[in-house]
C-alpha positions as CSV (number, residue, x, y, z in Angstrom):
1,X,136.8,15.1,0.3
2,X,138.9,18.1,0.4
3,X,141.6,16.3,-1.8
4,X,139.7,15.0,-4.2
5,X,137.6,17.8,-5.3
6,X,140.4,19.1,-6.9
7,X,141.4,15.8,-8.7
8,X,137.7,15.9,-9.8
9,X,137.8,19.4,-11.1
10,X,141.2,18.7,-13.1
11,X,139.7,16.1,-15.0
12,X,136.3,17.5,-15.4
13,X,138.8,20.7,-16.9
14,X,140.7,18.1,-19.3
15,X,137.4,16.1,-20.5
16,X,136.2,19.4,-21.2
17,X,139.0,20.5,-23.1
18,X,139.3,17.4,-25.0
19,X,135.5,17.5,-26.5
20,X,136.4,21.6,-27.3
21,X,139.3,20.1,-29.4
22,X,137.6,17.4,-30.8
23,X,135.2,19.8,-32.6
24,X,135.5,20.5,-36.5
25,X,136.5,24.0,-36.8
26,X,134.2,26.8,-37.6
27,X,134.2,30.8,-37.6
28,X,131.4,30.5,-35.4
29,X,133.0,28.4,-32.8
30,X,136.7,29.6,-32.8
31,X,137.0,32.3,-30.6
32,X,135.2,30.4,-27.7
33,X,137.3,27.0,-28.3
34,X,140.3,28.5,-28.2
35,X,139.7,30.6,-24.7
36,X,139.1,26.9,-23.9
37,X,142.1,25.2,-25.5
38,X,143.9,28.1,-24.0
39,X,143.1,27.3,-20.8
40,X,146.1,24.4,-20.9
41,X,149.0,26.0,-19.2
42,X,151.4,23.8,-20.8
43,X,150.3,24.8,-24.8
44,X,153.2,26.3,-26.8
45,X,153.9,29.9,-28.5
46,X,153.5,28.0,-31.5
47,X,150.4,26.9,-31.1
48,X,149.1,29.8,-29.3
49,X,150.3,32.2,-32.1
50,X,148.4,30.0,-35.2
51,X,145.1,29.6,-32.6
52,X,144.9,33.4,-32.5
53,X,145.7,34.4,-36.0
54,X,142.7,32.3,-36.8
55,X,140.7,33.9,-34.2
56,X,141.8,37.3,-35.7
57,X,141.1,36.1,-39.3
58,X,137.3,35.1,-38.6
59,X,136.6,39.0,-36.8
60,X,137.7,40.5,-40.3
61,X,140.3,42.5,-41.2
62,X,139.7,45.6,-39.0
63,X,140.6,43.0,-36.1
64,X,143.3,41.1,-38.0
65,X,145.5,44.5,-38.5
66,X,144.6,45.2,-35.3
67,X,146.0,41.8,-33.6
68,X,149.0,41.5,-36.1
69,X,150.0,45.6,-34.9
70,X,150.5,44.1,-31.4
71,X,152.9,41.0,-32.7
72,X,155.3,42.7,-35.0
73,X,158.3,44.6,-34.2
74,X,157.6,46.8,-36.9
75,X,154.1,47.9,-38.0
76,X,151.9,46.9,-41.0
77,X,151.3,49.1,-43.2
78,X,147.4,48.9,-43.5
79,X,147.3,49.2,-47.2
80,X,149.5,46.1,-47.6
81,X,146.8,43.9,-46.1
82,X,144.0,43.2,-49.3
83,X,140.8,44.9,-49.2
84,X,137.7,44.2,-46.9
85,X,136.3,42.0,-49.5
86,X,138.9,40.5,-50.3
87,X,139.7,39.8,-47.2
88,X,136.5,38.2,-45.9
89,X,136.7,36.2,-49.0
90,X,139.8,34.4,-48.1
91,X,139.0,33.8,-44.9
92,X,135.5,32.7,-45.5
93,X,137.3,30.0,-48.3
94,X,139.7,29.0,-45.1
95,X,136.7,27.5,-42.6
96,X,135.0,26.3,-45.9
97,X,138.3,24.1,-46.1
98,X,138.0,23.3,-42.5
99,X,134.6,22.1,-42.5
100,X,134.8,20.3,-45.6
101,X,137.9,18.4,-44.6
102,X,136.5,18.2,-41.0
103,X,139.6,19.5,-39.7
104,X,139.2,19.2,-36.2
105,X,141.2,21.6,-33.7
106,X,142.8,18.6,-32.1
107,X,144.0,17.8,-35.9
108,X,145.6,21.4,-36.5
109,X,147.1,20.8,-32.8
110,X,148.9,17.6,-34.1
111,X,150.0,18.9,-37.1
112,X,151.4,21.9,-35.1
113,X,153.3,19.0,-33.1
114,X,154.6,17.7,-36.2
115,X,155.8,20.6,-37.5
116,X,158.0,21.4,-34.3
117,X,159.2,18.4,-34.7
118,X,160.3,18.4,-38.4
119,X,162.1,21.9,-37.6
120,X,164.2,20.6,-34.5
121,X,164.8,17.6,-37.0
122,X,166.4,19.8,-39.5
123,X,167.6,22.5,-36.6
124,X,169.9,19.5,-35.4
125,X,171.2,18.7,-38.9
126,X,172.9,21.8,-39.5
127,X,173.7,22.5,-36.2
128,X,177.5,22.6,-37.6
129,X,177.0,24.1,-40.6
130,X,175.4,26.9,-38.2
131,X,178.6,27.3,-35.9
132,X,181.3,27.5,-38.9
133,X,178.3,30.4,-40.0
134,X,179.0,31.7,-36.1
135,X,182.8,31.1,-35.9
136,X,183.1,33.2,-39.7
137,X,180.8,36.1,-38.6
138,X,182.9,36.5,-35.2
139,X,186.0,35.9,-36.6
140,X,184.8,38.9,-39.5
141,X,183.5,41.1,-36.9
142,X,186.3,40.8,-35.1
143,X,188.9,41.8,-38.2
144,X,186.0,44.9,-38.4
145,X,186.2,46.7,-34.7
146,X,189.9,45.7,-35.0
147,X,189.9,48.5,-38.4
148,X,187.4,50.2,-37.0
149,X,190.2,51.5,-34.3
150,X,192.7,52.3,-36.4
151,X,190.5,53.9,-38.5
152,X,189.2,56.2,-35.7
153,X,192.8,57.7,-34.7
154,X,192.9,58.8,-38.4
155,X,189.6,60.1,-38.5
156,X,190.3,62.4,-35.1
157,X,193.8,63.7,-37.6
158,X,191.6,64.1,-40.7
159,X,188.9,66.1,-38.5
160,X,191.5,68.6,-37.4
161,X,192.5,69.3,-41.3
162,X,188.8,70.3,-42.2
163,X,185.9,72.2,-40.6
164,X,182.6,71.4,-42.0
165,X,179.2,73.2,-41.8
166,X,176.0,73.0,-43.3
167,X,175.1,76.8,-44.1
168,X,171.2,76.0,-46.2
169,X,168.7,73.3,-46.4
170,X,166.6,74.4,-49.4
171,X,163.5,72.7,-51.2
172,X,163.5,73.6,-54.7
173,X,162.9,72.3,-58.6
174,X,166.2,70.6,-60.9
175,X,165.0,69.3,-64.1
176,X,161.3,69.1,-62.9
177,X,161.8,66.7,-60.2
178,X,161.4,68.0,-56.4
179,X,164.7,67.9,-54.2
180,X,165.7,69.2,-51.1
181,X,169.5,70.8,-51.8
182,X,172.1,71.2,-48.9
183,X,175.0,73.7,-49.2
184,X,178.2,72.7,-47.2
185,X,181.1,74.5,-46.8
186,X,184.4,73.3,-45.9
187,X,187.0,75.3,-44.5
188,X,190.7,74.1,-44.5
189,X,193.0,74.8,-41.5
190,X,196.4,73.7,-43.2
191,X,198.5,75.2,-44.9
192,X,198.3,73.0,-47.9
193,X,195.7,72.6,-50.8
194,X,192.9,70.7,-50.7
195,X,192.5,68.4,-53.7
196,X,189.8,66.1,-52.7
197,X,187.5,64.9,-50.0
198,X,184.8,62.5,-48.2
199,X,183.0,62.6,-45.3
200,X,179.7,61.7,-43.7
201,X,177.7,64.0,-41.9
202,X,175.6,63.1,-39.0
203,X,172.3,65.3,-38.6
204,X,170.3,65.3,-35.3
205,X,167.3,67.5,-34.3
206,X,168.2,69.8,-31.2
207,X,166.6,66.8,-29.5
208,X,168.9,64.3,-30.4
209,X,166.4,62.8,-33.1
210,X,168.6,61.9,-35.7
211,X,167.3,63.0,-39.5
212,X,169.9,61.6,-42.0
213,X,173.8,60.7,-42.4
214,X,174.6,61.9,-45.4
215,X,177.6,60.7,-47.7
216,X,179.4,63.4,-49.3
217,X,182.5,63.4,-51.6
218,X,183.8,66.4,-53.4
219,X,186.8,66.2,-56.2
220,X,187.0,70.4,-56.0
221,X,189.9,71.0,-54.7
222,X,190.4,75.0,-52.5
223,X,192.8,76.1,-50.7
224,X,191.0,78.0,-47.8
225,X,187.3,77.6,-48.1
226,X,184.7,76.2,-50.5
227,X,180.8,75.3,-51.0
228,X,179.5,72.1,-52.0
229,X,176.2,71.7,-53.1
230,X,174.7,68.0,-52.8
231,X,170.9,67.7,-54.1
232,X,168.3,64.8,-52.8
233,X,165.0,64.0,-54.7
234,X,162.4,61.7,-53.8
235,X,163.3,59.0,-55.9
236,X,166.9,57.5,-55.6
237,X,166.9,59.4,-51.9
238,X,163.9,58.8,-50.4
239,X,164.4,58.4,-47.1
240,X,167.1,61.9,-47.4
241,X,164.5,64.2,-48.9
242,X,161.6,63.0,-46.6
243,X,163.8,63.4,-43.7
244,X,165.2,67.4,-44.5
245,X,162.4,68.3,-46.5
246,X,160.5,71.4,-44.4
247,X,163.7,71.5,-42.2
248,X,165.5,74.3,-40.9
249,X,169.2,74.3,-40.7
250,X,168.9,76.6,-37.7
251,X,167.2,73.4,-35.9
252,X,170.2,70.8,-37.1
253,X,173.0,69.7,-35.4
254,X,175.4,68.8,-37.9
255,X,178.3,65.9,-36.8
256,X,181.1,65.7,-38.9
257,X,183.5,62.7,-39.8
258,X,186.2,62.9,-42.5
259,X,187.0,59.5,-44.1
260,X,189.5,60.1,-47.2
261,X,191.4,63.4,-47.7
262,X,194.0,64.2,-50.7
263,X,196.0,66.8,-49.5
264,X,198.9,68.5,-51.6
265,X,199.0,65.0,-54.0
266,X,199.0,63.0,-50.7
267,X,196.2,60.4,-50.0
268,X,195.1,59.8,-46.7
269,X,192.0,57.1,-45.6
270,X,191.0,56.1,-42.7
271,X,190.3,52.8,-43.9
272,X,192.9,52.0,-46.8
273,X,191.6,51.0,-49.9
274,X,188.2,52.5,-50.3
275,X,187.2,49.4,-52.3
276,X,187.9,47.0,-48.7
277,X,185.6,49.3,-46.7
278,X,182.7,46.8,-45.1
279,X,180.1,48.2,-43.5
280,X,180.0,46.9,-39.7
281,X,176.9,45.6,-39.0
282,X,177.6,44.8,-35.5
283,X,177.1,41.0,-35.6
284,X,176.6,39.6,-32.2
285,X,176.4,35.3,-32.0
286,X,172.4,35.1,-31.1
287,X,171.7,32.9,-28.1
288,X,170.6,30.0,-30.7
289,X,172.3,30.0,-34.0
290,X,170.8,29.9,-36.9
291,X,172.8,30.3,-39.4
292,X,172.0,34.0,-40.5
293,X,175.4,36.1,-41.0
294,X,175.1,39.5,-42.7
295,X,179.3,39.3,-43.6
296,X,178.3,36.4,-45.8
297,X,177.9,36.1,-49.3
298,X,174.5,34.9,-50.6
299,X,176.4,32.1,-53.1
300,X,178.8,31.1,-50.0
301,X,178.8,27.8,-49.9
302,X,177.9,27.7,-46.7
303,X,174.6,29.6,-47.0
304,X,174.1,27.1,-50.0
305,X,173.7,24.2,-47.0
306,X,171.4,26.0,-45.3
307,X,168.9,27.0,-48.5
308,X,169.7,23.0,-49.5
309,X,168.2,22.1,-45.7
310,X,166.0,24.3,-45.6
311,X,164.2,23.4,-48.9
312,X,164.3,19.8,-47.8
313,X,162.3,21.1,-45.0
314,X,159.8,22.7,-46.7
315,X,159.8,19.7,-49.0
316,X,158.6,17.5,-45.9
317,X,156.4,20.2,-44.5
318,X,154.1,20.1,-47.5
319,X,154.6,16.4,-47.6
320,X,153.3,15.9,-44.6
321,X,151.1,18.7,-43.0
322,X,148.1,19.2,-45.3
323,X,146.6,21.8,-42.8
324,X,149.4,23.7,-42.0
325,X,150.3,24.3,-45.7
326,X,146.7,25.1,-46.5
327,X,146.6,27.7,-43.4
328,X,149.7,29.4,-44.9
329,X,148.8,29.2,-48.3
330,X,145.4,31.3,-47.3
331,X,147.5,33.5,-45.0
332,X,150.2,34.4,-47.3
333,X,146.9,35.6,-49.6
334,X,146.2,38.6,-46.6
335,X,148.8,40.9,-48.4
336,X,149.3,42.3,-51.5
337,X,152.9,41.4,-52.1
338,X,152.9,43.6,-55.2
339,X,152.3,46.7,-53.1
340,X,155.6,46.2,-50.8
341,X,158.2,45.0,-53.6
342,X,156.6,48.3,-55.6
């Protein structure tokens, strides 16, 4: 008897879990079902993820911000998500859809099933197209820490030619626009004139938070010392002005790195023609590829395989999965795109 109690209870648990799925969705019933339909050990991210953004969605927005804060890397911005009555109105138009089309949870489940499916189909099918991405973006990166090290030993030389310091960080007024203005001065330790110069310059808090790298390039040439004035607003520099605004240079720690000197007529650059310089990105083959590589261009041919596959896919996704295309098609409607493009 011992034995088969279990036994019993497992399929009393799987009979009970079948009639939860077999019921038509509602707002009323779907935070209950899906504790139930949760209660299968074996159901998949996938699922789990759409199960409780519906539960979020029929609590109201309050809850839905709430629920999204915990899933996301980075956080929502509450005013992107559409007002309360707005929002209730969307999701109140999703369960009508449900109940009219007496879209059962067992139905979204299958769709769900279908649509893993259909990705692995189209996963497998540019599986190469993927590794010639992988192989490109290795090979690039590799061509990038390679210049990156040569460009480092004349970095340390053109370092020792120039001292750098920020002397003010100052919030003031240029043509009516706000704009935080930083005075550097440079100071040249050789013996011959400065003509020209670039250089970043790191800024960290006393705590190590950093505040702002900021690319400077001065065509003044001195022969001892000389003040450079570079000016941020809160338009074209946004993240700058925010960043130094109500700082005190007192409280920065200022890192310098010289990139390009003319010296005397002579050019010197850590990285050759200015116009080759790529940014390194740090691209690092992901455990599954997927075809993303930041070194490539957007009209690569390559990348033109991937948007043909993946459009396919999308293609058969609304083909085939009513539901799903519905769900996104309401969920997509949650934010106000227009705020985060503007």
């Amino acid at each position: 008897m011992k034995k088969i109690l279990p036994f019993i209870l497992t399929v009393f648990t799987f009979a009970s879990c079948d009639t939860t799925k077999n019921q038509i969705i509602t707002r009323e019933n779907i935070e209950s079902s899906v504790l139930k339909i949760k209660e299968d050990k074996n159901l998949d991210s996938a699922k789990i993820n759409i199960l409780d953004n519906l539960v979020s969605l029929s609590k109201g927005r309050e809850d839905y911000i709430k629920a999204r804060l915990k899933d996301l890397e980075s956080e929502i911005i509450e005013k992107y998500v559409i007002n309360d009555e707005n929002f209730k109105e969307n999701a109140d138009n999703l369960f009508k859809y449900f109940l009219e089309n007496k879209v059962t949870y067992k139905i979204l489940l299958t769709e769900i099933d279908t649509l893993t499916a259909i990705q692995d189909k189209f996963s497998k099918r540019l599986e190469d197209v993927n590794k010639q991405i992988d192989d490109f973006c290795s090979k690039k990166q590799k061509e990038i820490d390679e210049k990156e090290k040569r460009a480092s030993v004349i970095k340390d030389s053109l370092n020792k030619m120039v001292d750098i310091k920020i002397i003010s960080i100052r919030e003031t007024e240029i043509d009516y626009r706000d704009v935080v203005q930083v005075a550097i001065q440079m100071t040249n330790k050789t013996n011959k004139k400065i003509e020209a110069i670039s250089f970043n310059l790191e800024l960290t808090d006393k705590l190590g938070t950093k505040l702002a790298t900021l690319g400077c390039r001065s065509n003044d040439g001195f022969s001892k010392s000389d003040v450079g004035y570079w000016v941020y607003d809160r338009w074209e520099n946004d993240e700058i002005y925010k960043s130094l605004r109500n700082t005190n240079v007192s409280h920065v720690i200022a890192k310098q790195e010289i990139t390009r000197l003319n010296i005397a007529g002579e050019l010197i650059s850590a990285y050759g023609d200015i116009d080759d310089y790529v940014s390194n990105l740090n691209y690092k083959t992901p455990k599954k590829l997927n075809g993303e590589c930041p070194y490539l261009d957007r009209d690569d041919e390559l990348n033109k395989k991937v948007d043909e596959e993946n459009k396919r896919m999308s293609n058969e996704i609304k083909d085939k999965l009513n539901i799903l295309s519905k769900y996104n098609e309401f969920s997509g409607k949650i934010f106000d795109f227009t705020k985060i493009l503007g």
